[in-house]
N, C-alpha and C positions, 0 to 999 in steps of 0.2 A: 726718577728712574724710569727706565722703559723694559716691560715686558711683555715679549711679544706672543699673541694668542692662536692658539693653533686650533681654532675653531673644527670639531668635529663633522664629519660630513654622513647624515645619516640617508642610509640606505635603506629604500620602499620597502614593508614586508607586507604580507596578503593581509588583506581586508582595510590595508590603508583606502583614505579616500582624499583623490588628489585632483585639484580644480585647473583645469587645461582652457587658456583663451588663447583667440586669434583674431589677430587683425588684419584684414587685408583689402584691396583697392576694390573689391566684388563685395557690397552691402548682402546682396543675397545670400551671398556664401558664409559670408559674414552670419548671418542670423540663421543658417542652417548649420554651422558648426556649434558656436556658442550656446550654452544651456539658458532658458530665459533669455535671448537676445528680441526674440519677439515680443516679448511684453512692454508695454506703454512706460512702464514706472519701473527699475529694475533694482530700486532701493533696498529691498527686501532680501534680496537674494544674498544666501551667508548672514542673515541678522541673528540668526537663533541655527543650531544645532541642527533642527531638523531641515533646513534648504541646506545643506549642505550633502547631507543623503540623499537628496531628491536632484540635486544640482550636480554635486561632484559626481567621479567616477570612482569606482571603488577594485581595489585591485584582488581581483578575483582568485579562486585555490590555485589556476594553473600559472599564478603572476602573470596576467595581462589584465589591460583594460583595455573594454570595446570603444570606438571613438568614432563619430559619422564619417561617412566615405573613405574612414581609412582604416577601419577593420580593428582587428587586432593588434595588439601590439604590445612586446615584453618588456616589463617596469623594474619586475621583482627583484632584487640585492644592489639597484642601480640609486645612482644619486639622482635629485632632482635636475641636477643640470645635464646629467648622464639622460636621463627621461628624455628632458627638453630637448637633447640632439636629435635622440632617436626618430621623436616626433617629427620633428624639422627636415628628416632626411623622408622619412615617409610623405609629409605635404607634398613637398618640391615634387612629385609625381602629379600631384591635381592642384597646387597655389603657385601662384607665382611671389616670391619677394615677402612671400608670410612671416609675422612677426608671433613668437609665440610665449606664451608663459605659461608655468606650470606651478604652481604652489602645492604645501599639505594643508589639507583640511580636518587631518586625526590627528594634529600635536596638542597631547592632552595633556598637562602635569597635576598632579598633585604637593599640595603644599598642607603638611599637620601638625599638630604640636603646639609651640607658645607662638602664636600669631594671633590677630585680631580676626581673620577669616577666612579661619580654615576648609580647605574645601577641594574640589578637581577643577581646573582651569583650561579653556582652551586660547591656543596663542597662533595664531596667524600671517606672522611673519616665518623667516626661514630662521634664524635664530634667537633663543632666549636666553641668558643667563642667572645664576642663581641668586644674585641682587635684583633681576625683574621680578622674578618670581617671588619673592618676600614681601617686595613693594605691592604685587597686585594680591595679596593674600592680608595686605593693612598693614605690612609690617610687624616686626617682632615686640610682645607683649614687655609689659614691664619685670616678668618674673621670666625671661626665655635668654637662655644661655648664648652669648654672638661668639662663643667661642667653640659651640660643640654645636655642629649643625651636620647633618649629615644624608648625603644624597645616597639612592639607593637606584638604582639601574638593572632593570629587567634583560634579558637581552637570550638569544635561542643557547645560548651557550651556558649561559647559567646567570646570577645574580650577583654584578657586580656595586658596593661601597668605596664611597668617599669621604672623609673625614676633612670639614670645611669650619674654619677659624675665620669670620668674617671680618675681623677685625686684623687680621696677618696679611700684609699686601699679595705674601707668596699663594695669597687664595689664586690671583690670578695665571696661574704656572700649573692650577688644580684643574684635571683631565673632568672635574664635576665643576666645572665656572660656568661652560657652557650645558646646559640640560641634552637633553633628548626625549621625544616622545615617550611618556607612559613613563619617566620618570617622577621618584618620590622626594620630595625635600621633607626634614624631621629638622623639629627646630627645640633641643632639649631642654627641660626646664634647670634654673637656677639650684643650687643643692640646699640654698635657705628657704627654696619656697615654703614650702609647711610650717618651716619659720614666722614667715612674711605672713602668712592668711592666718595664721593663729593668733599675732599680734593683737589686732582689735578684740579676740575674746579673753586670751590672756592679761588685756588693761584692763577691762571691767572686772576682772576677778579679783586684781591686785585693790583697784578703786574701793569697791565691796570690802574687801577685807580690810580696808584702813580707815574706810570711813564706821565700819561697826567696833 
């Protein structure tokens, strides 16, 4: 069967931090725009958390972020490709034929519950969905419920839930398939667990008791 995904399109809020390159036929300009384009080795940059505070731009209380020779410029409630234009119209004043990209560098998620590694994740592409997020968390433990999983979404408006059955195809038609930054995925445990982990001390007792 086919269903088709309506990928959410998440809009910059302050103190995002969003990685802006350019390519262009002027090497100079090149290495005067680009963060780290001067460096010999440029492997580094975005490896760890911290180059990406030092690299990205971070979009500041009044929503903009500063950017060499082009100043200011407003980010805030806009999409990443909404960004990318904006840029694009501002270059075309001092590049010629410039190629740009804009990525986030604050899509955090959080993944807890029955998983093997639980913890806050960051993701680097422009979308995730809530089958990546389980997978890069180890996947769901052997006592964790695939039927009661449930995403939690912060947002200025309030705290919006999803109620996610990972084994129902109609997950994919759920408005929580796709994540968004600073989103929580909860992965609930089995209602035998207490069951299940008492088992081995529960047999020894039976064992004891039959064998005296």
């Amino acid at each position: 069967q086919f269903y088709p995904m309506t990928r959410p399109d998440y809009r910059v809020q302050y103190q995002d931090i969003l990685y802006v390159n350019f390519f262009t036929m002027n090497q100079e300009m090149n290495d005067l725009l680009n963060p780290g384009a001067g460096s010999t080795n440029r492997s580094y940059l975005f490896r760890d958390e911290s180059t990406a505070y030092i690299y990205g731009y971070t979009v500041s209380d009044s929503g903009t972020i500063s950017l060499p020779i082009l100043g200011e410029i407003e980010v805030y409630g806009l999409t990443l490709e909404q960004v990318k234009r904006s840029i694009k119209e501002r270059a075309a004043k001092y590049l010629k034929d410039a190629v740009i990209n804009v990525r986030l560098l604050s899509f955090k998620f959080t993944v807890v519950g029955e998983v093997n590694r639980p913890g806050t994740f960051n993701n680097y592409n422009n979308q995730l969905t809530v089958l990546e997020a389980i997978g890069m968390a180890g996947d769901i433990t052997d006592y964790g419920n695939r039927r009661r999983v449930l995403v939690v979404r912060p947002t200025k408006e309030g705290t919006y839930t999803y109620r996610i059955n990972l084994q129902d195809k109609n997950l994919l038609q759920s408005e929580g398939y796709f994540l968004l930054p600073n989103d929580i995925v909860i992965v609930e445990p089995i209602k035998s667990k207490p069951f299940q982990l008492n088992i081995p001390t529960t047999s020894l007792i039976i064992t004891t008791t039959l064998s005296t």
